[in-house]
C-alpha positions in Angstrom: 116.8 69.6 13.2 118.4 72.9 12.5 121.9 73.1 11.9 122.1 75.4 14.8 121.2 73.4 17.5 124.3 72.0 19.6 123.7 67.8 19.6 124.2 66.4 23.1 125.5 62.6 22.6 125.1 60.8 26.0 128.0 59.6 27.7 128.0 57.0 30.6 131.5 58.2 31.8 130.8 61.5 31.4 127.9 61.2 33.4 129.8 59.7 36.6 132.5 62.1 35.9 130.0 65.5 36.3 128.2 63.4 39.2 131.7 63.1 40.7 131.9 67.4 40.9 128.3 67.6 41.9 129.1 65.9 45.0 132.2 67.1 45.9 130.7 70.6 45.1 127.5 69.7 47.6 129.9 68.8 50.4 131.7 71.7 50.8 128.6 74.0 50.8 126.3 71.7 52.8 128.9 71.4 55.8 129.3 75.2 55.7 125.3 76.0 55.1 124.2 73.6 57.3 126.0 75.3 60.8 124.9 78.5 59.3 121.3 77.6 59.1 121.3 76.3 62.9 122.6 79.1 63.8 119.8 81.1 62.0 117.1 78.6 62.7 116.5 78.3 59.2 114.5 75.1 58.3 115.4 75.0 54.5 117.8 76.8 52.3 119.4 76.8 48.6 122.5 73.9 48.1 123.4 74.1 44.9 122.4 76.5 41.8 124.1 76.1 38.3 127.3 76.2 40.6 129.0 74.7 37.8 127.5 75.5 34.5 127.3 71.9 32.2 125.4 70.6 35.8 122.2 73.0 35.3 120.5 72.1 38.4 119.0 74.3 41.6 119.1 72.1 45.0 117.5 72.9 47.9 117.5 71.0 51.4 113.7 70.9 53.4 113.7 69.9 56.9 110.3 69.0 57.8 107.7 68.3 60.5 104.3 66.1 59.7 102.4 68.9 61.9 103.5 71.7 64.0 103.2 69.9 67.4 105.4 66.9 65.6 109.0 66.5 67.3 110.4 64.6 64.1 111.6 65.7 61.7 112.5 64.3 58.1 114.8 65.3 55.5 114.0 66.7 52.0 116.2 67.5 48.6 114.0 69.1 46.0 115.6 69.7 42.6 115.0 71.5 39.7 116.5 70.8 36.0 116.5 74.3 34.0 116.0 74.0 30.7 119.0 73.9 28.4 120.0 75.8 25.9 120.0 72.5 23.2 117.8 69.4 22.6 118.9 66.2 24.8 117.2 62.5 24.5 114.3 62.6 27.0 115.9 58.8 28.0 119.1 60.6 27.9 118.0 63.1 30.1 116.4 60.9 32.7 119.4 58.5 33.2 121.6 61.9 33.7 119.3 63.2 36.5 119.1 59.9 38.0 122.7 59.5 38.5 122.7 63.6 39.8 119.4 62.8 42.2 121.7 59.9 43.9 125.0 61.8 43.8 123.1 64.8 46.0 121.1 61.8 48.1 124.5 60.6 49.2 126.0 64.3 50.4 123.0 64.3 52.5 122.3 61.1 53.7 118.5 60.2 52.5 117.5 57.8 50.3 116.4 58.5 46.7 112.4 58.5 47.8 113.3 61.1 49.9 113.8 63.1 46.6 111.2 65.5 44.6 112.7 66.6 40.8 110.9 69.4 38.8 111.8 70.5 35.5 111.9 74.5 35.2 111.0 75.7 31.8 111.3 79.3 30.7 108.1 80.9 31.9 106.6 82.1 28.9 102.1 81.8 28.5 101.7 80.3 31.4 101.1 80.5 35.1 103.8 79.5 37.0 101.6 78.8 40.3 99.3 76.6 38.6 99.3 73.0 40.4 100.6 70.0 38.6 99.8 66.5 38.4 101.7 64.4 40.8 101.0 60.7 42.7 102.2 61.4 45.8 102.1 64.9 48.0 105.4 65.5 50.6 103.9 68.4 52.7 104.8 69.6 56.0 106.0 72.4 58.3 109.4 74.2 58.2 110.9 76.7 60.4 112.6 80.1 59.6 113.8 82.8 61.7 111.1 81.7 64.8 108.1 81.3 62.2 106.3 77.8 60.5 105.5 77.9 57.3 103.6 75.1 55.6 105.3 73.9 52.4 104.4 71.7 49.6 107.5 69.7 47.8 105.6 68.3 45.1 102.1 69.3 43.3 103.6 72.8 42.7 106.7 73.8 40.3 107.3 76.4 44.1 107.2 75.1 47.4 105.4 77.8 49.0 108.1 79.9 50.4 110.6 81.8 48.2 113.7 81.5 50.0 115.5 83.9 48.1 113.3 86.7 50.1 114.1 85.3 53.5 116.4 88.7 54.3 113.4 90.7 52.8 110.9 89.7 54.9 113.3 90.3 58.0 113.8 93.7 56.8 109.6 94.0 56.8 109.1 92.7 60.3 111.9 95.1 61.3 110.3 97.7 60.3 106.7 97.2 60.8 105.6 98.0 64.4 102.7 99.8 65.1 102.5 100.4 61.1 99.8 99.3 58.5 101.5 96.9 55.8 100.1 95.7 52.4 101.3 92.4 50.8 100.3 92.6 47.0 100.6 89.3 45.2 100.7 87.9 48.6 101.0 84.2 47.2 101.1 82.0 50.5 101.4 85.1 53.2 105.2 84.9 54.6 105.5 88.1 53.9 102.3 89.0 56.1 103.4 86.6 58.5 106.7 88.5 59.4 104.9 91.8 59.7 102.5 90.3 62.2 104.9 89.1 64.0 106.9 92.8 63.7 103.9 94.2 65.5 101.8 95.8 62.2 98.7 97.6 63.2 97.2 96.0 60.6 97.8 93.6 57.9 96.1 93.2 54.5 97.3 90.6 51.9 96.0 90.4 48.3 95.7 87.6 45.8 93.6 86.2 42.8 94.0 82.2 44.0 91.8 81.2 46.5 94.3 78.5 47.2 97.0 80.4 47.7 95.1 82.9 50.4 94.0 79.6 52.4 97.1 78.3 52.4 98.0 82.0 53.7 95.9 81.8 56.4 97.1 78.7 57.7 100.4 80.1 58.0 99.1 82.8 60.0 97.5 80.2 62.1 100.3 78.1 62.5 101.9 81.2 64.1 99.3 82.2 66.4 97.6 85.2 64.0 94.2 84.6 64.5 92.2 88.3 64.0 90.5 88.1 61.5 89.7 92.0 61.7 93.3 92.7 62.1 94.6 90.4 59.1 93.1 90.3 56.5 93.0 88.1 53.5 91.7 89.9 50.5 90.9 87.5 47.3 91.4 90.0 44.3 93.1 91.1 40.7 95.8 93.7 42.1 95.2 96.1 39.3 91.9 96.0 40.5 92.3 96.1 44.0 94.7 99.3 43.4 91.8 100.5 40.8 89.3 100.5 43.6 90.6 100.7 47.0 90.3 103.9 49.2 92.9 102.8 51.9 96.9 103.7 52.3 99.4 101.9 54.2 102.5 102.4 55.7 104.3 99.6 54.2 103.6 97.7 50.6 105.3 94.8 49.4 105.1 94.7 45.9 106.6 91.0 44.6 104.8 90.0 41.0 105.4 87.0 39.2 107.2 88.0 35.8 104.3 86.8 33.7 100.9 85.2 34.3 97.7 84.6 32.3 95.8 83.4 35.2 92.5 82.4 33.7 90.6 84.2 36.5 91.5 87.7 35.3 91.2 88.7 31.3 94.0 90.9 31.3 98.0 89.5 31.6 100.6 90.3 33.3 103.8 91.1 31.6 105.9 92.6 34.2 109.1 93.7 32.1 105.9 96.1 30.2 103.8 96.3 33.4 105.8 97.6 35.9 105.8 101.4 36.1 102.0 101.1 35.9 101.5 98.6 38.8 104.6 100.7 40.9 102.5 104.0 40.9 99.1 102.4 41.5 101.4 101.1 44.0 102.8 104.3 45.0 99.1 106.5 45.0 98.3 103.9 48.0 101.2 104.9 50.2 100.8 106.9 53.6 103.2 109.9 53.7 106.8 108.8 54.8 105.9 105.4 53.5 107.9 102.7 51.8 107.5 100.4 49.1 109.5 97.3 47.9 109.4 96.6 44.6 111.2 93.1 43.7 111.4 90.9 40.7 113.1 88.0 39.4 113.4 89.4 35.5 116.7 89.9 34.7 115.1 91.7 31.6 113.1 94.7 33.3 114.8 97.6 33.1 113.9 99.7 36.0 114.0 103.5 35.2 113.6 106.2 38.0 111.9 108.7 35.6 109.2 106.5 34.6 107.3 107.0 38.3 104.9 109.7 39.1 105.2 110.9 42.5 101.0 111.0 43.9 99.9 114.2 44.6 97.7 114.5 48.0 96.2 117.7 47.5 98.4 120.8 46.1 101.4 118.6 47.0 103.4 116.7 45.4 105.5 113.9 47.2 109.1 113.6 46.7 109.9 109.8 45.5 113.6 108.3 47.2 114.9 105.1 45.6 117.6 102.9 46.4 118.6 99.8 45.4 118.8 97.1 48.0 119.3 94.1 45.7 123.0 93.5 47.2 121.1 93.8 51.9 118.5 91.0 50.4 120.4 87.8 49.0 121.0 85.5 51.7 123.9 83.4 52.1 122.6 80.1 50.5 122.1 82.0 47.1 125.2 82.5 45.4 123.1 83.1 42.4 123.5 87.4 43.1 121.2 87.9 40.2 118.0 85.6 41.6 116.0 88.7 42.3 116.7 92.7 42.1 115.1 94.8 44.7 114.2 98.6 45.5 113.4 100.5 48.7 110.9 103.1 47.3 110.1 106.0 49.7 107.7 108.9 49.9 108.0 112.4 51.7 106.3 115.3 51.9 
């Protein structure tokens, strides 16, 4: 072992002591979070995240029906151990979650089976959306902002709806009436499902996994989006699709994983390297006085303005308008300001 690497030597008291803060820390948010959230009709939201820095955990609370027509409804904590920054017994490790899993149980008032851990390891040469091994699947049916959304606690390292966008996607169905709207690397659809529900002309959503367009159109089912002609679920490389496609929009969501070597597609994705190429494929797509949002979870990416190429439509060049909207898209539950970075890209003539 190098020299380097900070040794972690397990201690049973300091274990009780960090699970001590943990719950204090989870009361105060969860009786502030949890009037906010009926307030907002919001089914599931963010508890905890690194809040306190030797306690590297992200908490989130899932209230969930069996089916939509279900009246029950039972209660969820799904956590997630990031990796740290030295080497810890893997025995070592477990007895420390353990004690942090009932610590959390306790705030809430469920019992430890009512508990889903994931470990979340730096995404590096691999796809973070492919499905993992697990004995038992918790599924079910949240609520957000007057939508269902069908989630999956455990055979994914994501649950199916990225609750960090939640103010995004309000922003979309705001804005979407009457409008055609693209939803690139549409994963599971909630994107498309707010702009339906905003009144879209139109909405197209594009994605590599099969899976993850089925489970899209079951969201739009469980809302009442049935048109098949009107919504459509489009099961293709984005590069591609942007490669080959003939059609403009009104609205594009642009929301790419930061890396992924699906093994459908030869080519990966880098997007701290890729993104000024997929942005104006993006861009050559968008209907005059169109918009464009461009979000991503790298903290490394550095966006630069001069790096996109306004699309010509004949002798005319279109002006390009950015802003930055990171601060108008973290909702409350996030305290982590830095979970995603986002941009309001506009075209005029």
């Amino acid at each position: 072992m190098s020299h380097d690497t900070p040794l972690f030597t397990f201690s049973p008291e300091k274990t009780e002591y960090q699970a001590q803060l943990l719950q204090n820390r989870l009361t105060k948010r969860f009786q502030h979070l949890k009037k906010w959230a009926r307030r907002s009709d919001i089914g599931c939201y963010r508890l905890y995240d690194k809040d306190i820095p030797e306690i590297p955990l992200a908490i989130d609370i899932f209230f969930i029906q069996e089916s939509s027509s279900a009246s029950e409804v039972e209660t969820y904590l799904r956590i997630y151990l990031y990796q740290r920054p030295y080497e810890k017994d893997e025995q070592e490790e477990t007895q420390w979650l353990e004690a942090m899993i009932q610590a959390a149980a306790q705030v809430v008032g469920v019992s430890q089976d009512k508990v889903v851990a994931k470990t979340r390891m730096r995404q590096r040469g691999s796809d973070q959306y492919e499905k993992q091994e697990t004995q038992d699947s918790i599924t079910g049916i949240v609520q957000e902002q007057g939508y269902k959304f069908f989630v999956n606690l455990s055979n994914y390292l994501d649950t199916g709806l990225f609750m960090d966008h939640r103010p995004l996607r309000k922003i979309v169905a705001n804005e979407a009436q009457g409008k055609s709207v693209l939803n690139l690397f549409c994963y599971t659809a909630s994107f498309s499902v707010y702009a339906a529900a905003g009144g879209a002309s139109r909405v197209d959503s594009v994605d590599l996994s099969n899976t993850y367009l089925a489970w899209g159109e079951r969201n739009f089912s469980l809302n009442g989006f049935v048109d098949a002609e009107k919504y459509r679920f489009i099961r293709s490389d984005v590069t591609q699709f942007l490669k080959e496609s003939q059609d403009s929009w009104d609205i594009i969501v642009l929301d790419p994983p930061t890396f992924s070597n699906s093994k459908k597609t030869k080519d990966t994705l880098d997007i701290n390297r890729d993104w000024p190429k997929l942005v104006n494929a993006a861009l050559n797509h968008l209907n005059p006085s169109g918009t464009l949002y461009f979000s991503t979870n790298s903290r490394q990416l550095n966006f630069d303005q001069d790096l996109l190429k306004p699309p010509r439509k004949g002798n005319d060049v279109a002006q390009v308008t950015v802003k930055d909207i990171t601060a108008a898209t973290i909702p409350e539950d996030f305290r982590n300001q830095k979970i995603h970075r986002c941009w309001k890209i506009t075209l005029s003539e």
